[in-house]
C-alpha positions in Angstrom: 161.6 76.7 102.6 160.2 73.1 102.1 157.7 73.9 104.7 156.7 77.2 103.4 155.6 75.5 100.2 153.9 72.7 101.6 151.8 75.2 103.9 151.1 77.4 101.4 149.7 74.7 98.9 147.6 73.6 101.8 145.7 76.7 102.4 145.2 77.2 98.7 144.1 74.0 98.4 141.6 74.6 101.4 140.4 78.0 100.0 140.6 78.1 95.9 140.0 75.4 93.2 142.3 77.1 90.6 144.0 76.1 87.6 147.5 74.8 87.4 148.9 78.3 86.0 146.9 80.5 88.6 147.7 78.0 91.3 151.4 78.3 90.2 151.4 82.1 90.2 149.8 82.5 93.5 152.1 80.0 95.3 155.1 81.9 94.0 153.9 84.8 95.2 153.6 83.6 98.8 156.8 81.4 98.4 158.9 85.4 97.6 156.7 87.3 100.3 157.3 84.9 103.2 161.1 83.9 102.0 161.5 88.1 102.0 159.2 89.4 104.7 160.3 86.1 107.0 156.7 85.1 107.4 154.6 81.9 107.5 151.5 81.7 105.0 149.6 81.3 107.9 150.9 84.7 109.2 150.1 86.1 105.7 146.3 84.9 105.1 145.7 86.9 107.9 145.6 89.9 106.8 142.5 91.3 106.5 142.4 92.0 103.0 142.5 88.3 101.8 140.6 87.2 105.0 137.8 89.4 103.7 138.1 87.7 100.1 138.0 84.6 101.8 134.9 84.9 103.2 133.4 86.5 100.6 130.4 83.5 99.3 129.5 86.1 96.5 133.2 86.0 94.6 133.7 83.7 91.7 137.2 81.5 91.3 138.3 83.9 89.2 137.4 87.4 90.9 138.8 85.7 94.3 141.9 85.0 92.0 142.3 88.3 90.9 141.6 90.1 94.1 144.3 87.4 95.8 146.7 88.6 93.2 146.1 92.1 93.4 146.8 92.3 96.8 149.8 89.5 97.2 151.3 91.8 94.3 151.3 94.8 96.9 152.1 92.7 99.5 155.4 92.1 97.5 156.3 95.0 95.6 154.9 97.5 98.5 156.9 101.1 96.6 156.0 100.2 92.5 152.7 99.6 93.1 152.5 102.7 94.7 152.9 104.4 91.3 150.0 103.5 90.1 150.8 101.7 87.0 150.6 98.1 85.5 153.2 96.0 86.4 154.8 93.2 84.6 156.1 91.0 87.2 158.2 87.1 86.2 156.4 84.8 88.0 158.4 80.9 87.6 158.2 77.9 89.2 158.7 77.7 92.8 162.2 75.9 93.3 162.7 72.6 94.3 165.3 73.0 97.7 165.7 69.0 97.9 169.0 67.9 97.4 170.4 71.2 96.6 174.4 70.8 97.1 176.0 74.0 98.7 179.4 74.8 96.7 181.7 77.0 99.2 184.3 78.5 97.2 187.6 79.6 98.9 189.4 82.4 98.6 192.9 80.6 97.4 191.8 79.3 94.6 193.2 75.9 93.6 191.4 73.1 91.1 190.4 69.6 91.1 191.5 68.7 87.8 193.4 70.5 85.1 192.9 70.1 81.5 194.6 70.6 78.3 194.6 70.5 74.5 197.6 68.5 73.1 198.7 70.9 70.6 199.8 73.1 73.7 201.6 70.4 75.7 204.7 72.2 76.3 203.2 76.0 76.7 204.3 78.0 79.2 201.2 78.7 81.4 200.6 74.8 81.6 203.9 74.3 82.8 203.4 77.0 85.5 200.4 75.7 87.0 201.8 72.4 87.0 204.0 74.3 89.4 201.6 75.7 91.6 199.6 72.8 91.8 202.0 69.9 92.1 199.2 67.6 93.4 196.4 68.1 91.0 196.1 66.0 88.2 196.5 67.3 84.7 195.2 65.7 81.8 195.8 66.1 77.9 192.4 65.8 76.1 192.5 66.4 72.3 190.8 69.9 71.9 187.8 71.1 74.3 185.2 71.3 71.5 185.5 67.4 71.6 185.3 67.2 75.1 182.5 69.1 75.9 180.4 67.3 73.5 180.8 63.8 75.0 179.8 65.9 78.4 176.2 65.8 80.2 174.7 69.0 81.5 177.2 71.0 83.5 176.8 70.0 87.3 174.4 73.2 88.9 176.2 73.4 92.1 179.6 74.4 91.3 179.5 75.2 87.2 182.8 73.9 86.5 184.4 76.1 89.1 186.8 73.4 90.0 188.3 72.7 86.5 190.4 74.6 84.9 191.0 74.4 80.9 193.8 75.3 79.0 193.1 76.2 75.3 194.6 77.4 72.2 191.7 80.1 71.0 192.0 81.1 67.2 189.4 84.1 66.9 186.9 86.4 69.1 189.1 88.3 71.1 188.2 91.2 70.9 184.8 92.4 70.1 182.6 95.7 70.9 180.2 95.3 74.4 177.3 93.2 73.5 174.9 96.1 74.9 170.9 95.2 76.0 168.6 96.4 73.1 166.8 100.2 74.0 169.8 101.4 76.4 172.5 104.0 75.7 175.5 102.5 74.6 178.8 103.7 76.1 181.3 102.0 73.4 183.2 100.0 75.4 185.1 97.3 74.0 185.8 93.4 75.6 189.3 91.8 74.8 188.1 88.5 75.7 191.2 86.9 77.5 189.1 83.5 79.3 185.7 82.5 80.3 184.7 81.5 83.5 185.4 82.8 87.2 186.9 81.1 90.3 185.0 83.9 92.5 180.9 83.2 93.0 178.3 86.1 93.2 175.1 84.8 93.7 174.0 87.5 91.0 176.9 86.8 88.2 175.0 86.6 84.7 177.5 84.4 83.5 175.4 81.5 85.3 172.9 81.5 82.7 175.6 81.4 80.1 177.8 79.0 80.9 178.3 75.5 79.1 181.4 74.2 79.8 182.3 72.4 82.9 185.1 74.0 83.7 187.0 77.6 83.5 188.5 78.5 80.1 191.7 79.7 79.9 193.5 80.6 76.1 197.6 80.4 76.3 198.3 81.7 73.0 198.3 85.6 74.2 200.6 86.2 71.1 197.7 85.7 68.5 196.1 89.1 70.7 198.3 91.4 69.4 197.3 90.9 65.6 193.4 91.0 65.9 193.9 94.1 68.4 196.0 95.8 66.0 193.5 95.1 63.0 190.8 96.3 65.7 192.6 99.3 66.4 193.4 100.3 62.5 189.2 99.8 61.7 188.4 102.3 64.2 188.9 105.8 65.4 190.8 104.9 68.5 191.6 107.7 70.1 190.4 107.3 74.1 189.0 104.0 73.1 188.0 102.2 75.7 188.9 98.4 76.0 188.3 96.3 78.9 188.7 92.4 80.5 186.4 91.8 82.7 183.1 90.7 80.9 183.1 87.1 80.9 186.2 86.6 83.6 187.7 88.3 86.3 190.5 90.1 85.0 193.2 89.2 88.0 191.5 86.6 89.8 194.0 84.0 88.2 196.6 86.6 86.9 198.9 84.5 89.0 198.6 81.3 86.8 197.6 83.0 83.4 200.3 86.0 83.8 198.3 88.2 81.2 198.4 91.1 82.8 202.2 91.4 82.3 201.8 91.3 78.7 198.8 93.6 77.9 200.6 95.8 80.7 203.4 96.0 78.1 201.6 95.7 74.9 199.0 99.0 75.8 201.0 101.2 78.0 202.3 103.4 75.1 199.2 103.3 72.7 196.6 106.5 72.9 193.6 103.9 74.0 192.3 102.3 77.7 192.8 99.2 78.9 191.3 98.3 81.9 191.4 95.6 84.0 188.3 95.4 86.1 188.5 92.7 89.0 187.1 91.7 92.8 190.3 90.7 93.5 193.2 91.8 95.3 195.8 89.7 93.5 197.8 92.6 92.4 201.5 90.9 92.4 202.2 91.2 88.6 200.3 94.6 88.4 203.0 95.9 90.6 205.8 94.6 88.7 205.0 96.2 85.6 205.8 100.0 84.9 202.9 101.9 85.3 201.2 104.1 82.6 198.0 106.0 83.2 196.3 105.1 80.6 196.1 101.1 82.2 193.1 101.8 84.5 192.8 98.8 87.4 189.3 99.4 88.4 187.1 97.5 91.0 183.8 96.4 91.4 182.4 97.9 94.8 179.2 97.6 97.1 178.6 97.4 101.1 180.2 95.0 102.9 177.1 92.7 103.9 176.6 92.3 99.9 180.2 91.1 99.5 180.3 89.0 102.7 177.0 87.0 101.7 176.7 87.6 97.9 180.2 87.6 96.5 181.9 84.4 97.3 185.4 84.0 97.6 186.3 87.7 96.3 188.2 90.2 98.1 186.9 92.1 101.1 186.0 95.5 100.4 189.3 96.5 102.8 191.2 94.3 100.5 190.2 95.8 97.0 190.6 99.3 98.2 193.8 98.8 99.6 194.7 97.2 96.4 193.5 100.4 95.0 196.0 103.1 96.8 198.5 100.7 95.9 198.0 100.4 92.3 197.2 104.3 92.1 200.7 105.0 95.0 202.4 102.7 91.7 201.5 105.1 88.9 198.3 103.4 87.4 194.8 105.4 87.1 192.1 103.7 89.0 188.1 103.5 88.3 185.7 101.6 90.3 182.4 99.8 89.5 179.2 100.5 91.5 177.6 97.7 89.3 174.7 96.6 90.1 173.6 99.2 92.8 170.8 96.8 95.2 167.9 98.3 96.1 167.3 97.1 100.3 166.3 98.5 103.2 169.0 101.1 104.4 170.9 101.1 101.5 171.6 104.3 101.1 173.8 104.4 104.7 175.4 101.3 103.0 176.7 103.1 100.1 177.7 106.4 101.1 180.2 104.0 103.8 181.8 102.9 100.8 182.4 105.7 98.7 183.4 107.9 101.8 185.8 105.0 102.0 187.0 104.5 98.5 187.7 108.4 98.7 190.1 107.8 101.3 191.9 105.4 99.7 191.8 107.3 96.1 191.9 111.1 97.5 189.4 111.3 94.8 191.9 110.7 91.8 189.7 108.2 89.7 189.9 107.8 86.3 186.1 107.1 85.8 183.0 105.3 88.1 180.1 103.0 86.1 176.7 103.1 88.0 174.2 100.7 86.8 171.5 98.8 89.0 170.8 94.9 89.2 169.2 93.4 86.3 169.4 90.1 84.9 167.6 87.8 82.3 164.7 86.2 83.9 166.4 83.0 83.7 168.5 83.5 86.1 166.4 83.6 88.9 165.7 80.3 88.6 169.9 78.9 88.9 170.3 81.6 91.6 167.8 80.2 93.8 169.0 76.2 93.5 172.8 77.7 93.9 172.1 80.7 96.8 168.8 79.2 98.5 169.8 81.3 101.5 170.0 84.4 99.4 167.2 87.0 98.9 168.3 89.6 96.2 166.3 88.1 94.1 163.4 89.3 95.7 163.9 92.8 95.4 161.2 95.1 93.3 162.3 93.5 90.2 160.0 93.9 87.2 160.2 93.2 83.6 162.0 95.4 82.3 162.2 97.4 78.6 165.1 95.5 77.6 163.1 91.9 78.9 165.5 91.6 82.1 164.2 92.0 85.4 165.0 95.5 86.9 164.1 98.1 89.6 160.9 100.5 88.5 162.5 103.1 86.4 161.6 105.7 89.4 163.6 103.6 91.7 166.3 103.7 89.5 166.7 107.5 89.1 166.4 107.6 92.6 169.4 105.6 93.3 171.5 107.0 90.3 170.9 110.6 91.8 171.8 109.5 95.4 175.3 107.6 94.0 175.9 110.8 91.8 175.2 113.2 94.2 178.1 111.7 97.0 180.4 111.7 93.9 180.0 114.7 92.7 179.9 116.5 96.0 183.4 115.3 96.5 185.3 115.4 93.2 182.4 117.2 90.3 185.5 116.1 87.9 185.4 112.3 88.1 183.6 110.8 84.9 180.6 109.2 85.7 178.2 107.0 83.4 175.2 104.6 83.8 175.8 101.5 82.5 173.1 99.6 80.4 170.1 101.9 81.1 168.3 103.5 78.8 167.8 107.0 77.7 164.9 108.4 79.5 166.6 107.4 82.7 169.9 109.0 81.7 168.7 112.4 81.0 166.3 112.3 84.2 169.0 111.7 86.2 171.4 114.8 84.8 175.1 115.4 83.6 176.4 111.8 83.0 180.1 111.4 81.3 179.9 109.7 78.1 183.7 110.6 76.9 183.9 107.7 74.8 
């Protein structure tokens, strides 16, 4: 896209003496609308409308900038401006694509370096990835507070993907969902076992979060127990809801962290959820375990191009279903994630594939299914783009939204949530179905929603 950039600042150049902020906002404009519609700029300042502002002698800098805007605006977001309404759009910086270093994640997952706080030398899950990976080194460090401060930045390309940490965590466990301001709030609860993923989705919020060069992982799953206990006697916990997979994937490393086994064991007879939500298929300790139903294994779903080009290194969409039947074939409930929903051409062929073929695996016997659409904080945009320059998700109709994250047009929205429910519902009416961070004029447009909890 070098050359997109450098052609587009020519013609501005050539046509507009604007200021460094207008320039900036135009460019970026023209930088998404050629990077989306696969055009050149010279393609682009052809059509008529700008040619005709162009050659308009009687326009001041400013009108011609407002007229250029206008229209590159409906160039780029062709179905919200259709509404009618005033948009408020994120226009940053165009990216800088020189020395950008791809990072490939693989599916096996297996680190450069392993490190460890001394006071947990001898623990068990250090000794069993010293195990699995006999020729990685392994180094004590004195706590990872201390480490990360004698750090620089964390490197953009992989974010610590590579290093794995091994901590003793004291507090924060477990916590209530840190729900977006002005949405509906479903009361879910994170048990926060780890920070940090091995898989890499172009759209994971957790980019913009993280500041530690490596993956975190806490050993001392015994300290769990009391602070979910306390947790549990505060509230009014029956059909409580408490989940893994906010900041981690809940089974993408249950092969080296073996927490599954003992929250398996811990929850299976309490009158409350656990779920383990994942995009793996590394289901070997699941499937060990006695089952109970109210241990829900859910998955995070969408259409096979997405996963293939925007979720590195996780399961297929084959894999995760047929993990699926076999967790459900085992005794365990299942529930899936259709989170976020991406608004593209021909999306709506794309997902009714899917949930035709996660009915097939399921039979329809879910426990519960999330919708919620792609948002994300406006910083974002700007790591996606230097780690995924090939990807273009980010250039969806994405507005500023009433929480301050960029999101579809609220009508887009309740066009999408209608066309997931409808499928759903038109196969099982039973299944539990809720929107997840959207706010309440969109719930009720959209019609019976399942907030059990």
């Amino acid at each position: 896209m070098n050359q997109v950039i450098k052609k587009a600042e020519k013609i501005i150049d050539a046509n507009f003496r604007f200021g460094i902020n207008k320039r900036m906002e135009i460019l970026r404009l023209i930088y998404e609308i050629c990077k989306r519609n696969l055009l050149t700029p010279e393609a682009l300042f052809e059509d008529r409308r700008i040619a005709g502002v162009l050659l308009d002698a009687n326009l001041s800098n400013l009108d011609k900038f407002k007229k250029i805007k206008s229209i590159l605006l409906e160039i780029r977001f062709p179905i919200t401006t259709k509404y009618g309404e005033k948009i408020k759009v994120y226009l940053n910086k165009v990216p800088s694509v020189e020395g950008i270093k791809i990072f490939n994640p693989q599916k096996e997952f297996k680190p450069e370096k392993v490190y460890y706080e001394k006071v947990i030398a001898d623990n068990d899950m250090v000794n069993r990835a010293k195990g699995l990976f006999l020729d990685v080194p392994f180094e004590q460090i004195k706590s990872l507070k201390d480490f990360v401060a004698q750090q620089s930045a964390v490197s953009t390309d992989t974010l610590g993907k590579k290093t794995l940490f091994f901590t003793q965590q004291k507090n924060g466990f477990i916590k209530k969902c840190p729900c977006s301001k002005k949405v509906v709030r479903c009361n879910y609860n994170i048990l926060n076992i780890g920070f940090g993923c091995p898989f890499d989705c172009s759209y994971c919020y957790l980019q913009h979060y993280t500041n530690c060069p490596g993956i975190i992982l806490p050993v001392n799953t015994e300290n769990v127990v009391p602070q979910i206990n306390d947790f549990l006697n505060s509230k009014n916990k029956s059909g409580m809801r408490i989940g893994t997979g906010e900041f981690t994937d809940s089974l993408a490393l249950d092969h080296i962290t073996h927490y599954s086994l003992s929250l398996v064991d811990f929850f299976s007879n309490k009158d409350i959820f656990l779920e383990l939500k994942t995009k793996s298929n590394n289901i070997k300790n699941i499937l060990k375990q006695k089952p109970a139903k109210n241990i829900v294994i859910s998955w995070s779903l969408n259409p096979r191009k997405i996963i293939e080009k925007e979720e590195l290194a996780t399961a297929s969409l084959k894999e995760r279903l047929v993990s699926a039947q076999k967790c459900l074939l085992h005794g365990y409930s299942v529930g899936f994630h259709f989170d976020p929903i991406f608004f593209y051409e021909n999306w709506k062929e794309d997902y009714k594939t899917v949930i035709e073929e996660m009915f097939e695996h399921t039979k329809g016997d879910i426990a519960w299914v999330s919708l919620g659409t792609f948002r994300f904080n406006p910083a974002l945009k700007a790591i996606s783009e230097q780690r995924f320059p090939e990807s273009k998700i980010m250039y969806g109709e994405l507005l500023i939204g009433e929480d301050g994250k960029l999101r579809y047009h609220k009508n887009i929205r309740i066009e999408m949530y209608k066309f997931v429910l409808s499928l759903l519902r038109k196969v099982n009416s039973k299944i539990p179905v809720y929107l997840c961070m959207e706010t309440e004029d969109v719930c009720k447009a959209v019609g019976k929603l399942d907030y059990l909890w």
